[in-house]
C-alpha positions as CSV (number, residue, x, y, z in Angstrom):
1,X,0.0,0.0,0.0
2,X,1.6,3.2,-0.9
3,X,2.3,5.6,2.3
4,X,0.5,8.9,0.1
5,X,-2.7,6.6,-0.6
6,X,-5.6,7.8,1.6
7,X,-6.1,5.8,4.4
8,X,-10.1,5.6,4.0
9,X,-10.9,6.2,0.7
10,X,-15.2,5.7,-0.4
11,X,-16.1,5.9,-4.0
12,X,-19.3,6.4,-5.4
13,X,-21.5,5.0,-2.4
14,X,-25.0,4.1,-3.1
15,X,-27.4,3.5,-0.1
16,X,-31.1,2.8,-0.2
17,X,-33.7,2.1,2.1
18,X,-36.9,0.1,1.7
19,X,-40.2,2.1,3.4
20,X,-43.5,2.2,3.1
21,X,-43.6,4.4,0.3
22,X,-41.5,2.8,-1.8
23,X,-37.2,2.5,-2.0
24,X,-35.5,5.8,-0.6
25,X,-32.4,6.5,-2.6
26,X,-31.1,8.0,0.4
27,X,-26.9,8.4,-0.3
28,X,-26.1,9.0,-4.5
29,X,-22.7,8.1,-5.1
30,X,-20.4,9.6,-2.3
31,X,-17.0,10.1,-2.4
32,X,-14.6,10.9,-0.3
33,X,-10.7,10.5,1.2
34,X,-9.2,10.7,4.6
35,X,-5.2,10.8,4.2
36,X,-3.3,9.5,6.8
37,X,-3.0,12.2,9.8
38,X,-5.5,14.5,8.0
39,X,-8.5,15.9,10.0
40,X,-11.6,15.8,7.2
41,X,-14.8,17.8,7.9
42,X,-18.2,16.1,6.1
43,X,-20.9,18.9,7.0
44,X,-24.4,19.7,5.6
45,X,-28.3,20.4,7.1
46,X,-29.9,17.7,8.9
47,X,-31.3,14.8,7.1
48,X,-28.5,14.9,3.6
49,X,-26.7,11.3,4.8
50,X,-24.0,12.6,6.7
51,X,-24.7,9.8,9.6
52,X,-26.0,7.2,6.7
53,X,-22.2,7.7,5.6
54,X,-20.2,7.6,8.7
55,X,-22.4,4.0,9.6
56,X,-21.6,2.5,6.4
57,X,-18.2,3.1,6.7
58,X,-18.6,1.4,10.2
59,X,-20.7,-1.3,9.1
60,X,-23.1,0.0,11.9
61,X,-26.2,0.3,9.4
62,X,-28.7,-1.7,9.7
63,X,-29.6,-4.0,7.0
64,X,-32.4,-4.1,6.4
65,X,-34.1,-2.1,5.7
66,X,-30.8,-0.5,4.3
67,X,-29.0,-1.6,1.3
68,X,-25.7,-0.7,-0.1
69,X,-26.6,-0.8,-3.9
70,X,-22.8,0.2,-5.4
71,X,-19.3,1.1,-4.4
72,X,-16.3,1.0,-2.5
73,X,-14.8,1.7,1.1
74,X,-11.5,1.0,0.8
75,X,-9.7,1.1,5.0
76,X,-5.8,0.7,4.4
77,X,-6.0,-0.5,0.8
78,X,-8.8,-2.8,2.3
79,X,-12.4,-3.3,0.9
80,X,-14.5,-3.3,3.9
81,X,-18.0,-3.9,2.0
82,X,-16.5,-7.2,0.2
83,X,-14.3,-8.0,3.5
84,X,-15.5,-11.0,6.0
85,X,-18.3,-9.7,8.4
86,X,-16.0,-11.2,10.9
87,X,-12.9,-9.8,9.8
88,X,-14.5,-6.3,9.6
89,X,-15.9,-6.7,13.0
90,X,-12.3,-6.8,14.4
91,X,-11.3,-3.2,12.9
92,X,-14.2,-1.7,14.5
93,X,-13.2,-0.2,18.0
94,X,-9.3,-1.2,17.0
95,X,-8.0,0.7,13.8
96,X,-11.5,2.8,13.4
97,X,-13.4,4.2,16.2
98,X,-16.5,6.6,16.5
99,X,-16.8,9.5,19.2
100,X,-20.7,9.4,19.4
101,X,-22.8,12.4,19.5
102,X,-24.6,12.3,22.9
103,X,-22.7,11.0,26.0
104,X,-25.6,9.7,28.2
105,X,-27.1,7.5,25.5
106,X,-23.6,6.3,25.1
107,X,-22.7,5.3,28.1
108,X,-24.5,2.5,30.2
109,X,-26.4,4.0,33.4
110,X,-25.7,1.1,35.5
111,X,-22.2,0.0,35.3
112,X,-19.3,2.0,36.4
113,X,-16.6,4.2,34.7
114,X,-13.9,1.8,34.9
115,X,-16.2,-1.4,34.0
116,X,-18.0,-0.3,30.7
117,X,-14.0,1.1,29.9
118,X,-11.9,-2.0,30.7
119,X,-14.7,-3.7,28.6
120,X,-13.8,-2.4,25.7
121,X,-9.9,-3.1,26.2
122,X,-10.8,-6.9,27.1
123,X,-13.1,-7.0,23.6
124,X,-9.8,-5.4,22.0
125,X,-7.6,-7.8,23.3
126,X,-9.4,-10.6,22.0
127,X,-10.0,-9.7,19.0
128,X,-5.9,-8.7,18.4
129,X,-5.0,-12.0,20.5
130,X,-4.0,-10.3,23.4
131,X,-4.0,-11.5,26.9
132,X,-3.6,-8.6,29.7
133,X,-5.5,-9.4,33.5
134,X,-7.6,-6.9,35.0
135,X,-4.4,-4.9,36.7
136,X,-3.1,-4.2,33.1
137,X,-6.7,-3.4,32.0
138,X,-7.1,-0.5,34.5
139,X,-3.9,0.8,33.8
140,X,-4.7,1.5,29.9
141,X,-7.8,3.2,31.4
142,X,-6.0,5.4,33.9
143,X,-3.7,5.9,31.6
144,X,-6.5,7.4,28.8
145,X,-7.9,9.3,31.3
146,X,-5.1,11.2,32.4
147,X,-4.9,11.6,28.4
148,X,-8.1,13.0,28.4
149,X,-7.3,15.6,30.7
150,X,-9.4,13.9,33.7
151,X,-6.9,13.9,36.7
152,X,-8.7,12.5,39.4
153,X,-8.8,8.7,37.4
154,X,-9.3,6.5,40.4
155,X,-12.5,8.4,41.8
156,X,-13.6,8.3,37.8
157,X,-13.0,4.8,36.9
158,X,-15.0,4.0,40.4
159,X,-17.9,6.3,39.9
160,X,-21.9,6.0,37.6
161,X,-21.7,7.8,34.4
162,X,-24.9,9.6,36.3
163,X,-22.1,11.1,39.5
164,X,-20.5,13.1,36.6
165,X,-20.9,16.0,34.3
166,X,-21.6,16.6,30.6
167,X,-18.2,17.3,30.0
168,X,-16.7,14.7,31.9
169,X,-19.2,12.0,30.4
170,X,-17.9,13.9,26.2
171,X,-14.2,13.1,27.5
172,X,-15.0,9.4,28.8
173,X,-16.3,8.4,25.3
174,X,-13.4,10.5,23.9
175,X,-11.2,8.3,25.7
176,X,-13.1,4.9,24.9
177,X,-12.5,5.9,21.5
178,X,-8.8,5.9,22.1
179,X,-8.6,2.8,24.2
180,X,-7.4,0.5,21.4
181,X,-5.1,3.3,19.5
182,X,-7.5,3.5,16.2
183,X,-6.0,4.8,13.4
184,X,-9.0,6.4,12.5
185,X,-11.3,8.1,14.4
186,X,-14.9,9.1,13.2
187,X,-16.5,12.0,15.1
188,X,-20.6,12.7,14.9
189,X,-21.3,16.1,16.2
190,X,-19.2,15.9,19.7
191,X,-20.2,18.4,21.9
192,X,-23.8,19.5,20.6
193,X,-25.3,18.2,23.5
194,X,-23.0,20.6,25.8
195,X,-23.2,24.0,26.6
196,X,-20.9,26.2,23.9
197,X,-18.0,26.6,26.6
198,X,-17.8,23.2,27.3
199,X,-18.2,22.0,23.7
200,X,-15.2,24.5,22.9
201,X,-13.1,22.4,25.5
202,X,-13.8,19.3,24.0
203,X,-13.0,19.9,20.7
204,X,-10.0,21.3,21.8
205,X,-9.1,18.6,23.5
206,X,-9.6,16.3,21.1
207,X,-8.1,18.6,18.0
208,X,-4.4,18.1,20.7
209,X,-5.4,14.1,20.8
210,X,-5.8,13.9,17.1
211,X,-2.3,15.8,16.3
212,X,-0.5,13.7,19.4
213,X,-1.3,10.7,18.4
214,X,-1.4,11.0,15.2
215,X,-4.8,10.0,13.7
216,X,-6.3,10.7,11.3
217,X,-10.2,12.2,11.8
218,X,-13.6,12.2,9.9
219,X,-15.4,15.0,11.1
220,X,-19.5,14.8,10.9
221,X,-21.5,17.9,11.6
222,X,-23.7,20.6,10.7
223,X,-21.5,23.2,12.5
224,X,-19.5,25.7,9.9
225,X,-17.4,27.0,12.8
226,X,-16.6,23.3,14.5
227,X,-15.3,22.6,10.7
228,X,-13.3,25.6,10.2
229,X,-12.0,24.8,13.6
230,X,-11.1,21.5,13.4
231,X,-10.9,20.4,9.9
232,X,-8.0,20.8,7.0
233,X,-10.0,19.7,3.9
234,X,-13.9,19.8,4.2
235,X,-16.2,17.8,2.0
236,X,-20.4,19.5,1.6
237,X,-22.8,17.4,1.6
238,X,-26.6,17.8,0.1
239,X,-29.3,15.5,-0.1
240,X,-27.1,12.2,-0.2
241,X,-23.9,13.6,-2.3
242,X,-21.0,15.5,-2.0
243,X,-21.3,18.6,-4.1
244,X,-18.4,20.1,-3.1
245,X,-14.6,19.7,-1.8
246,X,-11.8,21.8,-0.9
247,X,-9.1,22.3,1.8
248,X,-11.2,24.6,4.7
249,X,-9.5,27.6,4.2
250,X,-9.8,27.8,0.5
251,X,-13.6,26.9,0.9
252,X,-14.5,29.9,3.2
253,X,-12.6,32.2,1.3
254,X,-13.8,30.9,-2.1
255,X,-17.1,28.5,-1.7
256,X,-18.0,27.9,-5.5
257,X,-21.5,25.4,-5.3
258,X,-24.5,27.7,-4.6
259,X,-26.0,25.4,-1.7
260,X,-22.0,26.0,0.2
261,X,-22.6,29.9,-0.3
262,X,-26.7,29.8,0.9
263,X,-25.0,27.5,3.3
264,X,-22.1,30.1,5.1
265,X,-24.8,33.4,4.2
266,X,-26.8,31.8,7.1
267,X,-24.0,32.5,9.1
268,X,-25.5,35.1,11.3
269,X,-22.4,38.1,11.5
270,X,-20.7,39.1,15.1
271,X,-21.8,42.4,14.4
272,X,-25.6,41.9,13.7
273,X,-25.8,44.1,10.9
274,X,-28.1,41.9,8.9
275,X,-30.8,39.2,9.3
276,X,-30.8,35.8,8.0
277,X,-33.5,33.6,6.8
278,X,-32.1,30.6,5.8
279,X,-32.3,28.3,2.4
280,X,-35.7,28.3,0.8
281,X,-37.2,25.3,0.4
282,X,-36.2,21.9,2.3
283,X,-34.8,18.7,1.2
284,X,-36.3,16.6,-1.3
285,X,-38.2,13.3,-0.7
286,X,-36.2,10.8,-1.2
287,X,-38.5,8.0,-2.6
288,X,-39.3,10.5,-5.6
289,X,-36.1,12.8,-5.6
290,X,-35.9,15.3,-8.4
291,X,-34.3,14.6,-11.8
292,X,-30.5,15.7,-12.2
293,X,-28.8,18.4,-9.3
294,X,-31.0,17.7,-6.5
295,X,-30.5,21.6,-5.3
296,X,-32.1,22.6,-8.6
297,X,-35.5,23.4,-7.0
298,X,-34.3,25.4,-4.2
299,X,-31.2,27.4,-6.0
300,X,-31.6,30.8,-7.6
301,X,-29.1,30.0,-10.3
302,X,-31.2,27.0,-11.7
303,X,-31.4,26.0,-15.5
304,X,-33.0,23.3,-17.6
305,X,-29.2,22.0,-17.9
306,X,-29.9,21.2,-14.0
307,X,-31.9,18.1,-14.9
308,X,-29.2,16.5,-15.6
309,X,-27.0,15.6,-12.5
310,X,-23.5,17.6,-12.9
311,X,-20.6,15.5,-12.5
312,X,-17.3,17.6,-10.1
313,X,-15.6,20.1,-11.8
314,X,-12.4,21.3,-11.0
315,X,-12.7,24.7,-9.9
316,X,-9.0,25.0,-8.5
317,X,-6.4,22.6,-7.9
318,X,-7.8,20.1,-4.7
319,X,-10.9,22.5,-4.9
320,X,-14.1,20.8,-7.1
321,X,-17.9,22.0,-7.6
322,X,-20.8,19.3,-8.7
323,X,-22.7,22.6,-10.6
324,X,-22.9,23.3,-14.3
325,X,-22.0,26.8,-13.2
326,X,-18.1,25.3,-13.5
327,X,-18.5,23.5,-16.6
328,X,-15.3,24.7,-18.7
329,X,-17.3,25.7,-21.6
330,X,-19.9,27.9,-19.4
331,X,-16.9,29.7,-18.8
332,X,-15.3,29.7,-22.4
């Protein structure tokens, strides 16, 4: 495997799920790349298949009534969606982990700290053929919890998820994450349960962990600051496709797809000087989706050339668009 090929690459990811009003083509040919130590922002409104993604790639979706119609996650040069079930069950909480969105639903009410943590070590172990007894075990989990910046480990690893904070409870499943030294970790909104301050912490905290250890991250959210924050390259997401890539900085300086511009204008600015009302329209149905650009009906820039899906144009080197707007010849 080359050492400059990405280290989770997904091409052209088709997902569908059966309802009761018929198939919902819900993802529509994704692709994507996380390079190894890169920190990648996916971002778009609620409901475009931001989570459908990140639980493919973790083999998390349930199936059915979902069904992966077409294409490829390649982990390490690896296909995970032709791999074993078994064998792709021993890279999830070992080389890829997930940092879930809401700590109390992640965490069990009933056991300790320490228990549900030296769980996951001992699930590890197995899985990698290692043998460590429960001394060894609860020195891994002191030791992440001193990593996550939660000094008082013994009182932690003996206490109820319920005898601690939000922000405690964000940095536990931070550090369950980390247990088994992934080599990628997958993010879903941390923090949006937490109060702003706190949620600044965290991703603080976990943008040192990701450059310390050396990992590479897959950012999911809604959040434009969180991604110009914490991201290098940033990948926008609408109604189950990416229509547009580029490095962070380049994308707020120069955002080229019309849904990424109505996207940052709802912005609101520090200094109040003007009033946002958000993108017209809403997301389309996705049993009966509409023909070609799937924006078309809710961007002022539309055409009858938009019933035909745009493929990704270059707009600058690393930077693409998925809009006719950038064809070469509209600009001939």
């Amino acid at each position: 495997m080359p050492d400059d090929a990405p280290l989770l690459s997904v091409r052209d990811l088709r997902v569908s799920f059966r309802t009761f009003d018929g198939q919902a083509d819900v993802l529509q040919g994704v692709n994507l790349d996380v390079p190894r130590g890169t920190r990648v922002g996916l971002v778009g409104e609620s409901g475009c298949g931001k989570s459908v993604t990140m639980k493919t790639i973790m083999g998390t979706l349930a199936t059915p009534p979902a069904r992966v119609t077409h294409g490829q996650i390649m982990f390490d040069g690896q296909d995970l969606l032709t791999m074993p079930a078994a064998r792709r069950n021993r890279l999830k909480g070992t080389d890829m982990s997930m940092v879930f969105q809401d700590p109390t639903t992640s965490l069990n009410p009933v056991f300790r700290v320490g228990h549900q943590m030296e769980d996951i070590v001992r699930w590890s172990d197995r899985r990698r053929g290692i043998q460590r007894n429960h001394k060894a075990r609860k020195a891994r989990v002191l030791e992440v919890l001193e990593m996550v910046r939660l000094a008082d480990g013994e009182r932690i690893y003996d206490a109820f998820p319920i005898q601690l904070s939000g922000g405690m409870r964000q940095r536990i499943i931070i550090g369950m994450a980390l247990l088994n030294e992934p080599r990628l970790l997958i993010a879903d909104e941390p923090g949006t349960a937490l109060d702003v301050t706190t949620q600044d912490e965290i991703l603080r905290l976990m943008d040192d962990l990701v450059r310390e250890e050396g990992l590479s991250l897959l950012m999911i959210t809604h959040n434009l600051g969180v991604v110009r924050q914490m991201t290098d390259h940033v990948y926008v997401m609408y109604a189950g496709s990416v229509v547009e890539d580029s490095p962070t900085a380049e994308l707020f300086d120069n955002p080229s797809h019309p849904y990424t511009k109505a996207l940052l204008a709802c912005v609101p600015k520090l200094d109040g000087t003007a009033t946002y009302e958000g993108i017209g329209g809403s997301l389309p149905d996705y049993t009966d989706p509409p023909a070609g650009c799937r924006f078309h009906p809710r961007c002022p820039h539309a055409t009858d050339r938009c019933l035909t899906r745009p493929p990704a144009f270059t707009v600058r080197p690393g930077h693409t668009a998925a809009c006719w707007l950038h064809e070469p010849e509209a600009h001939a």
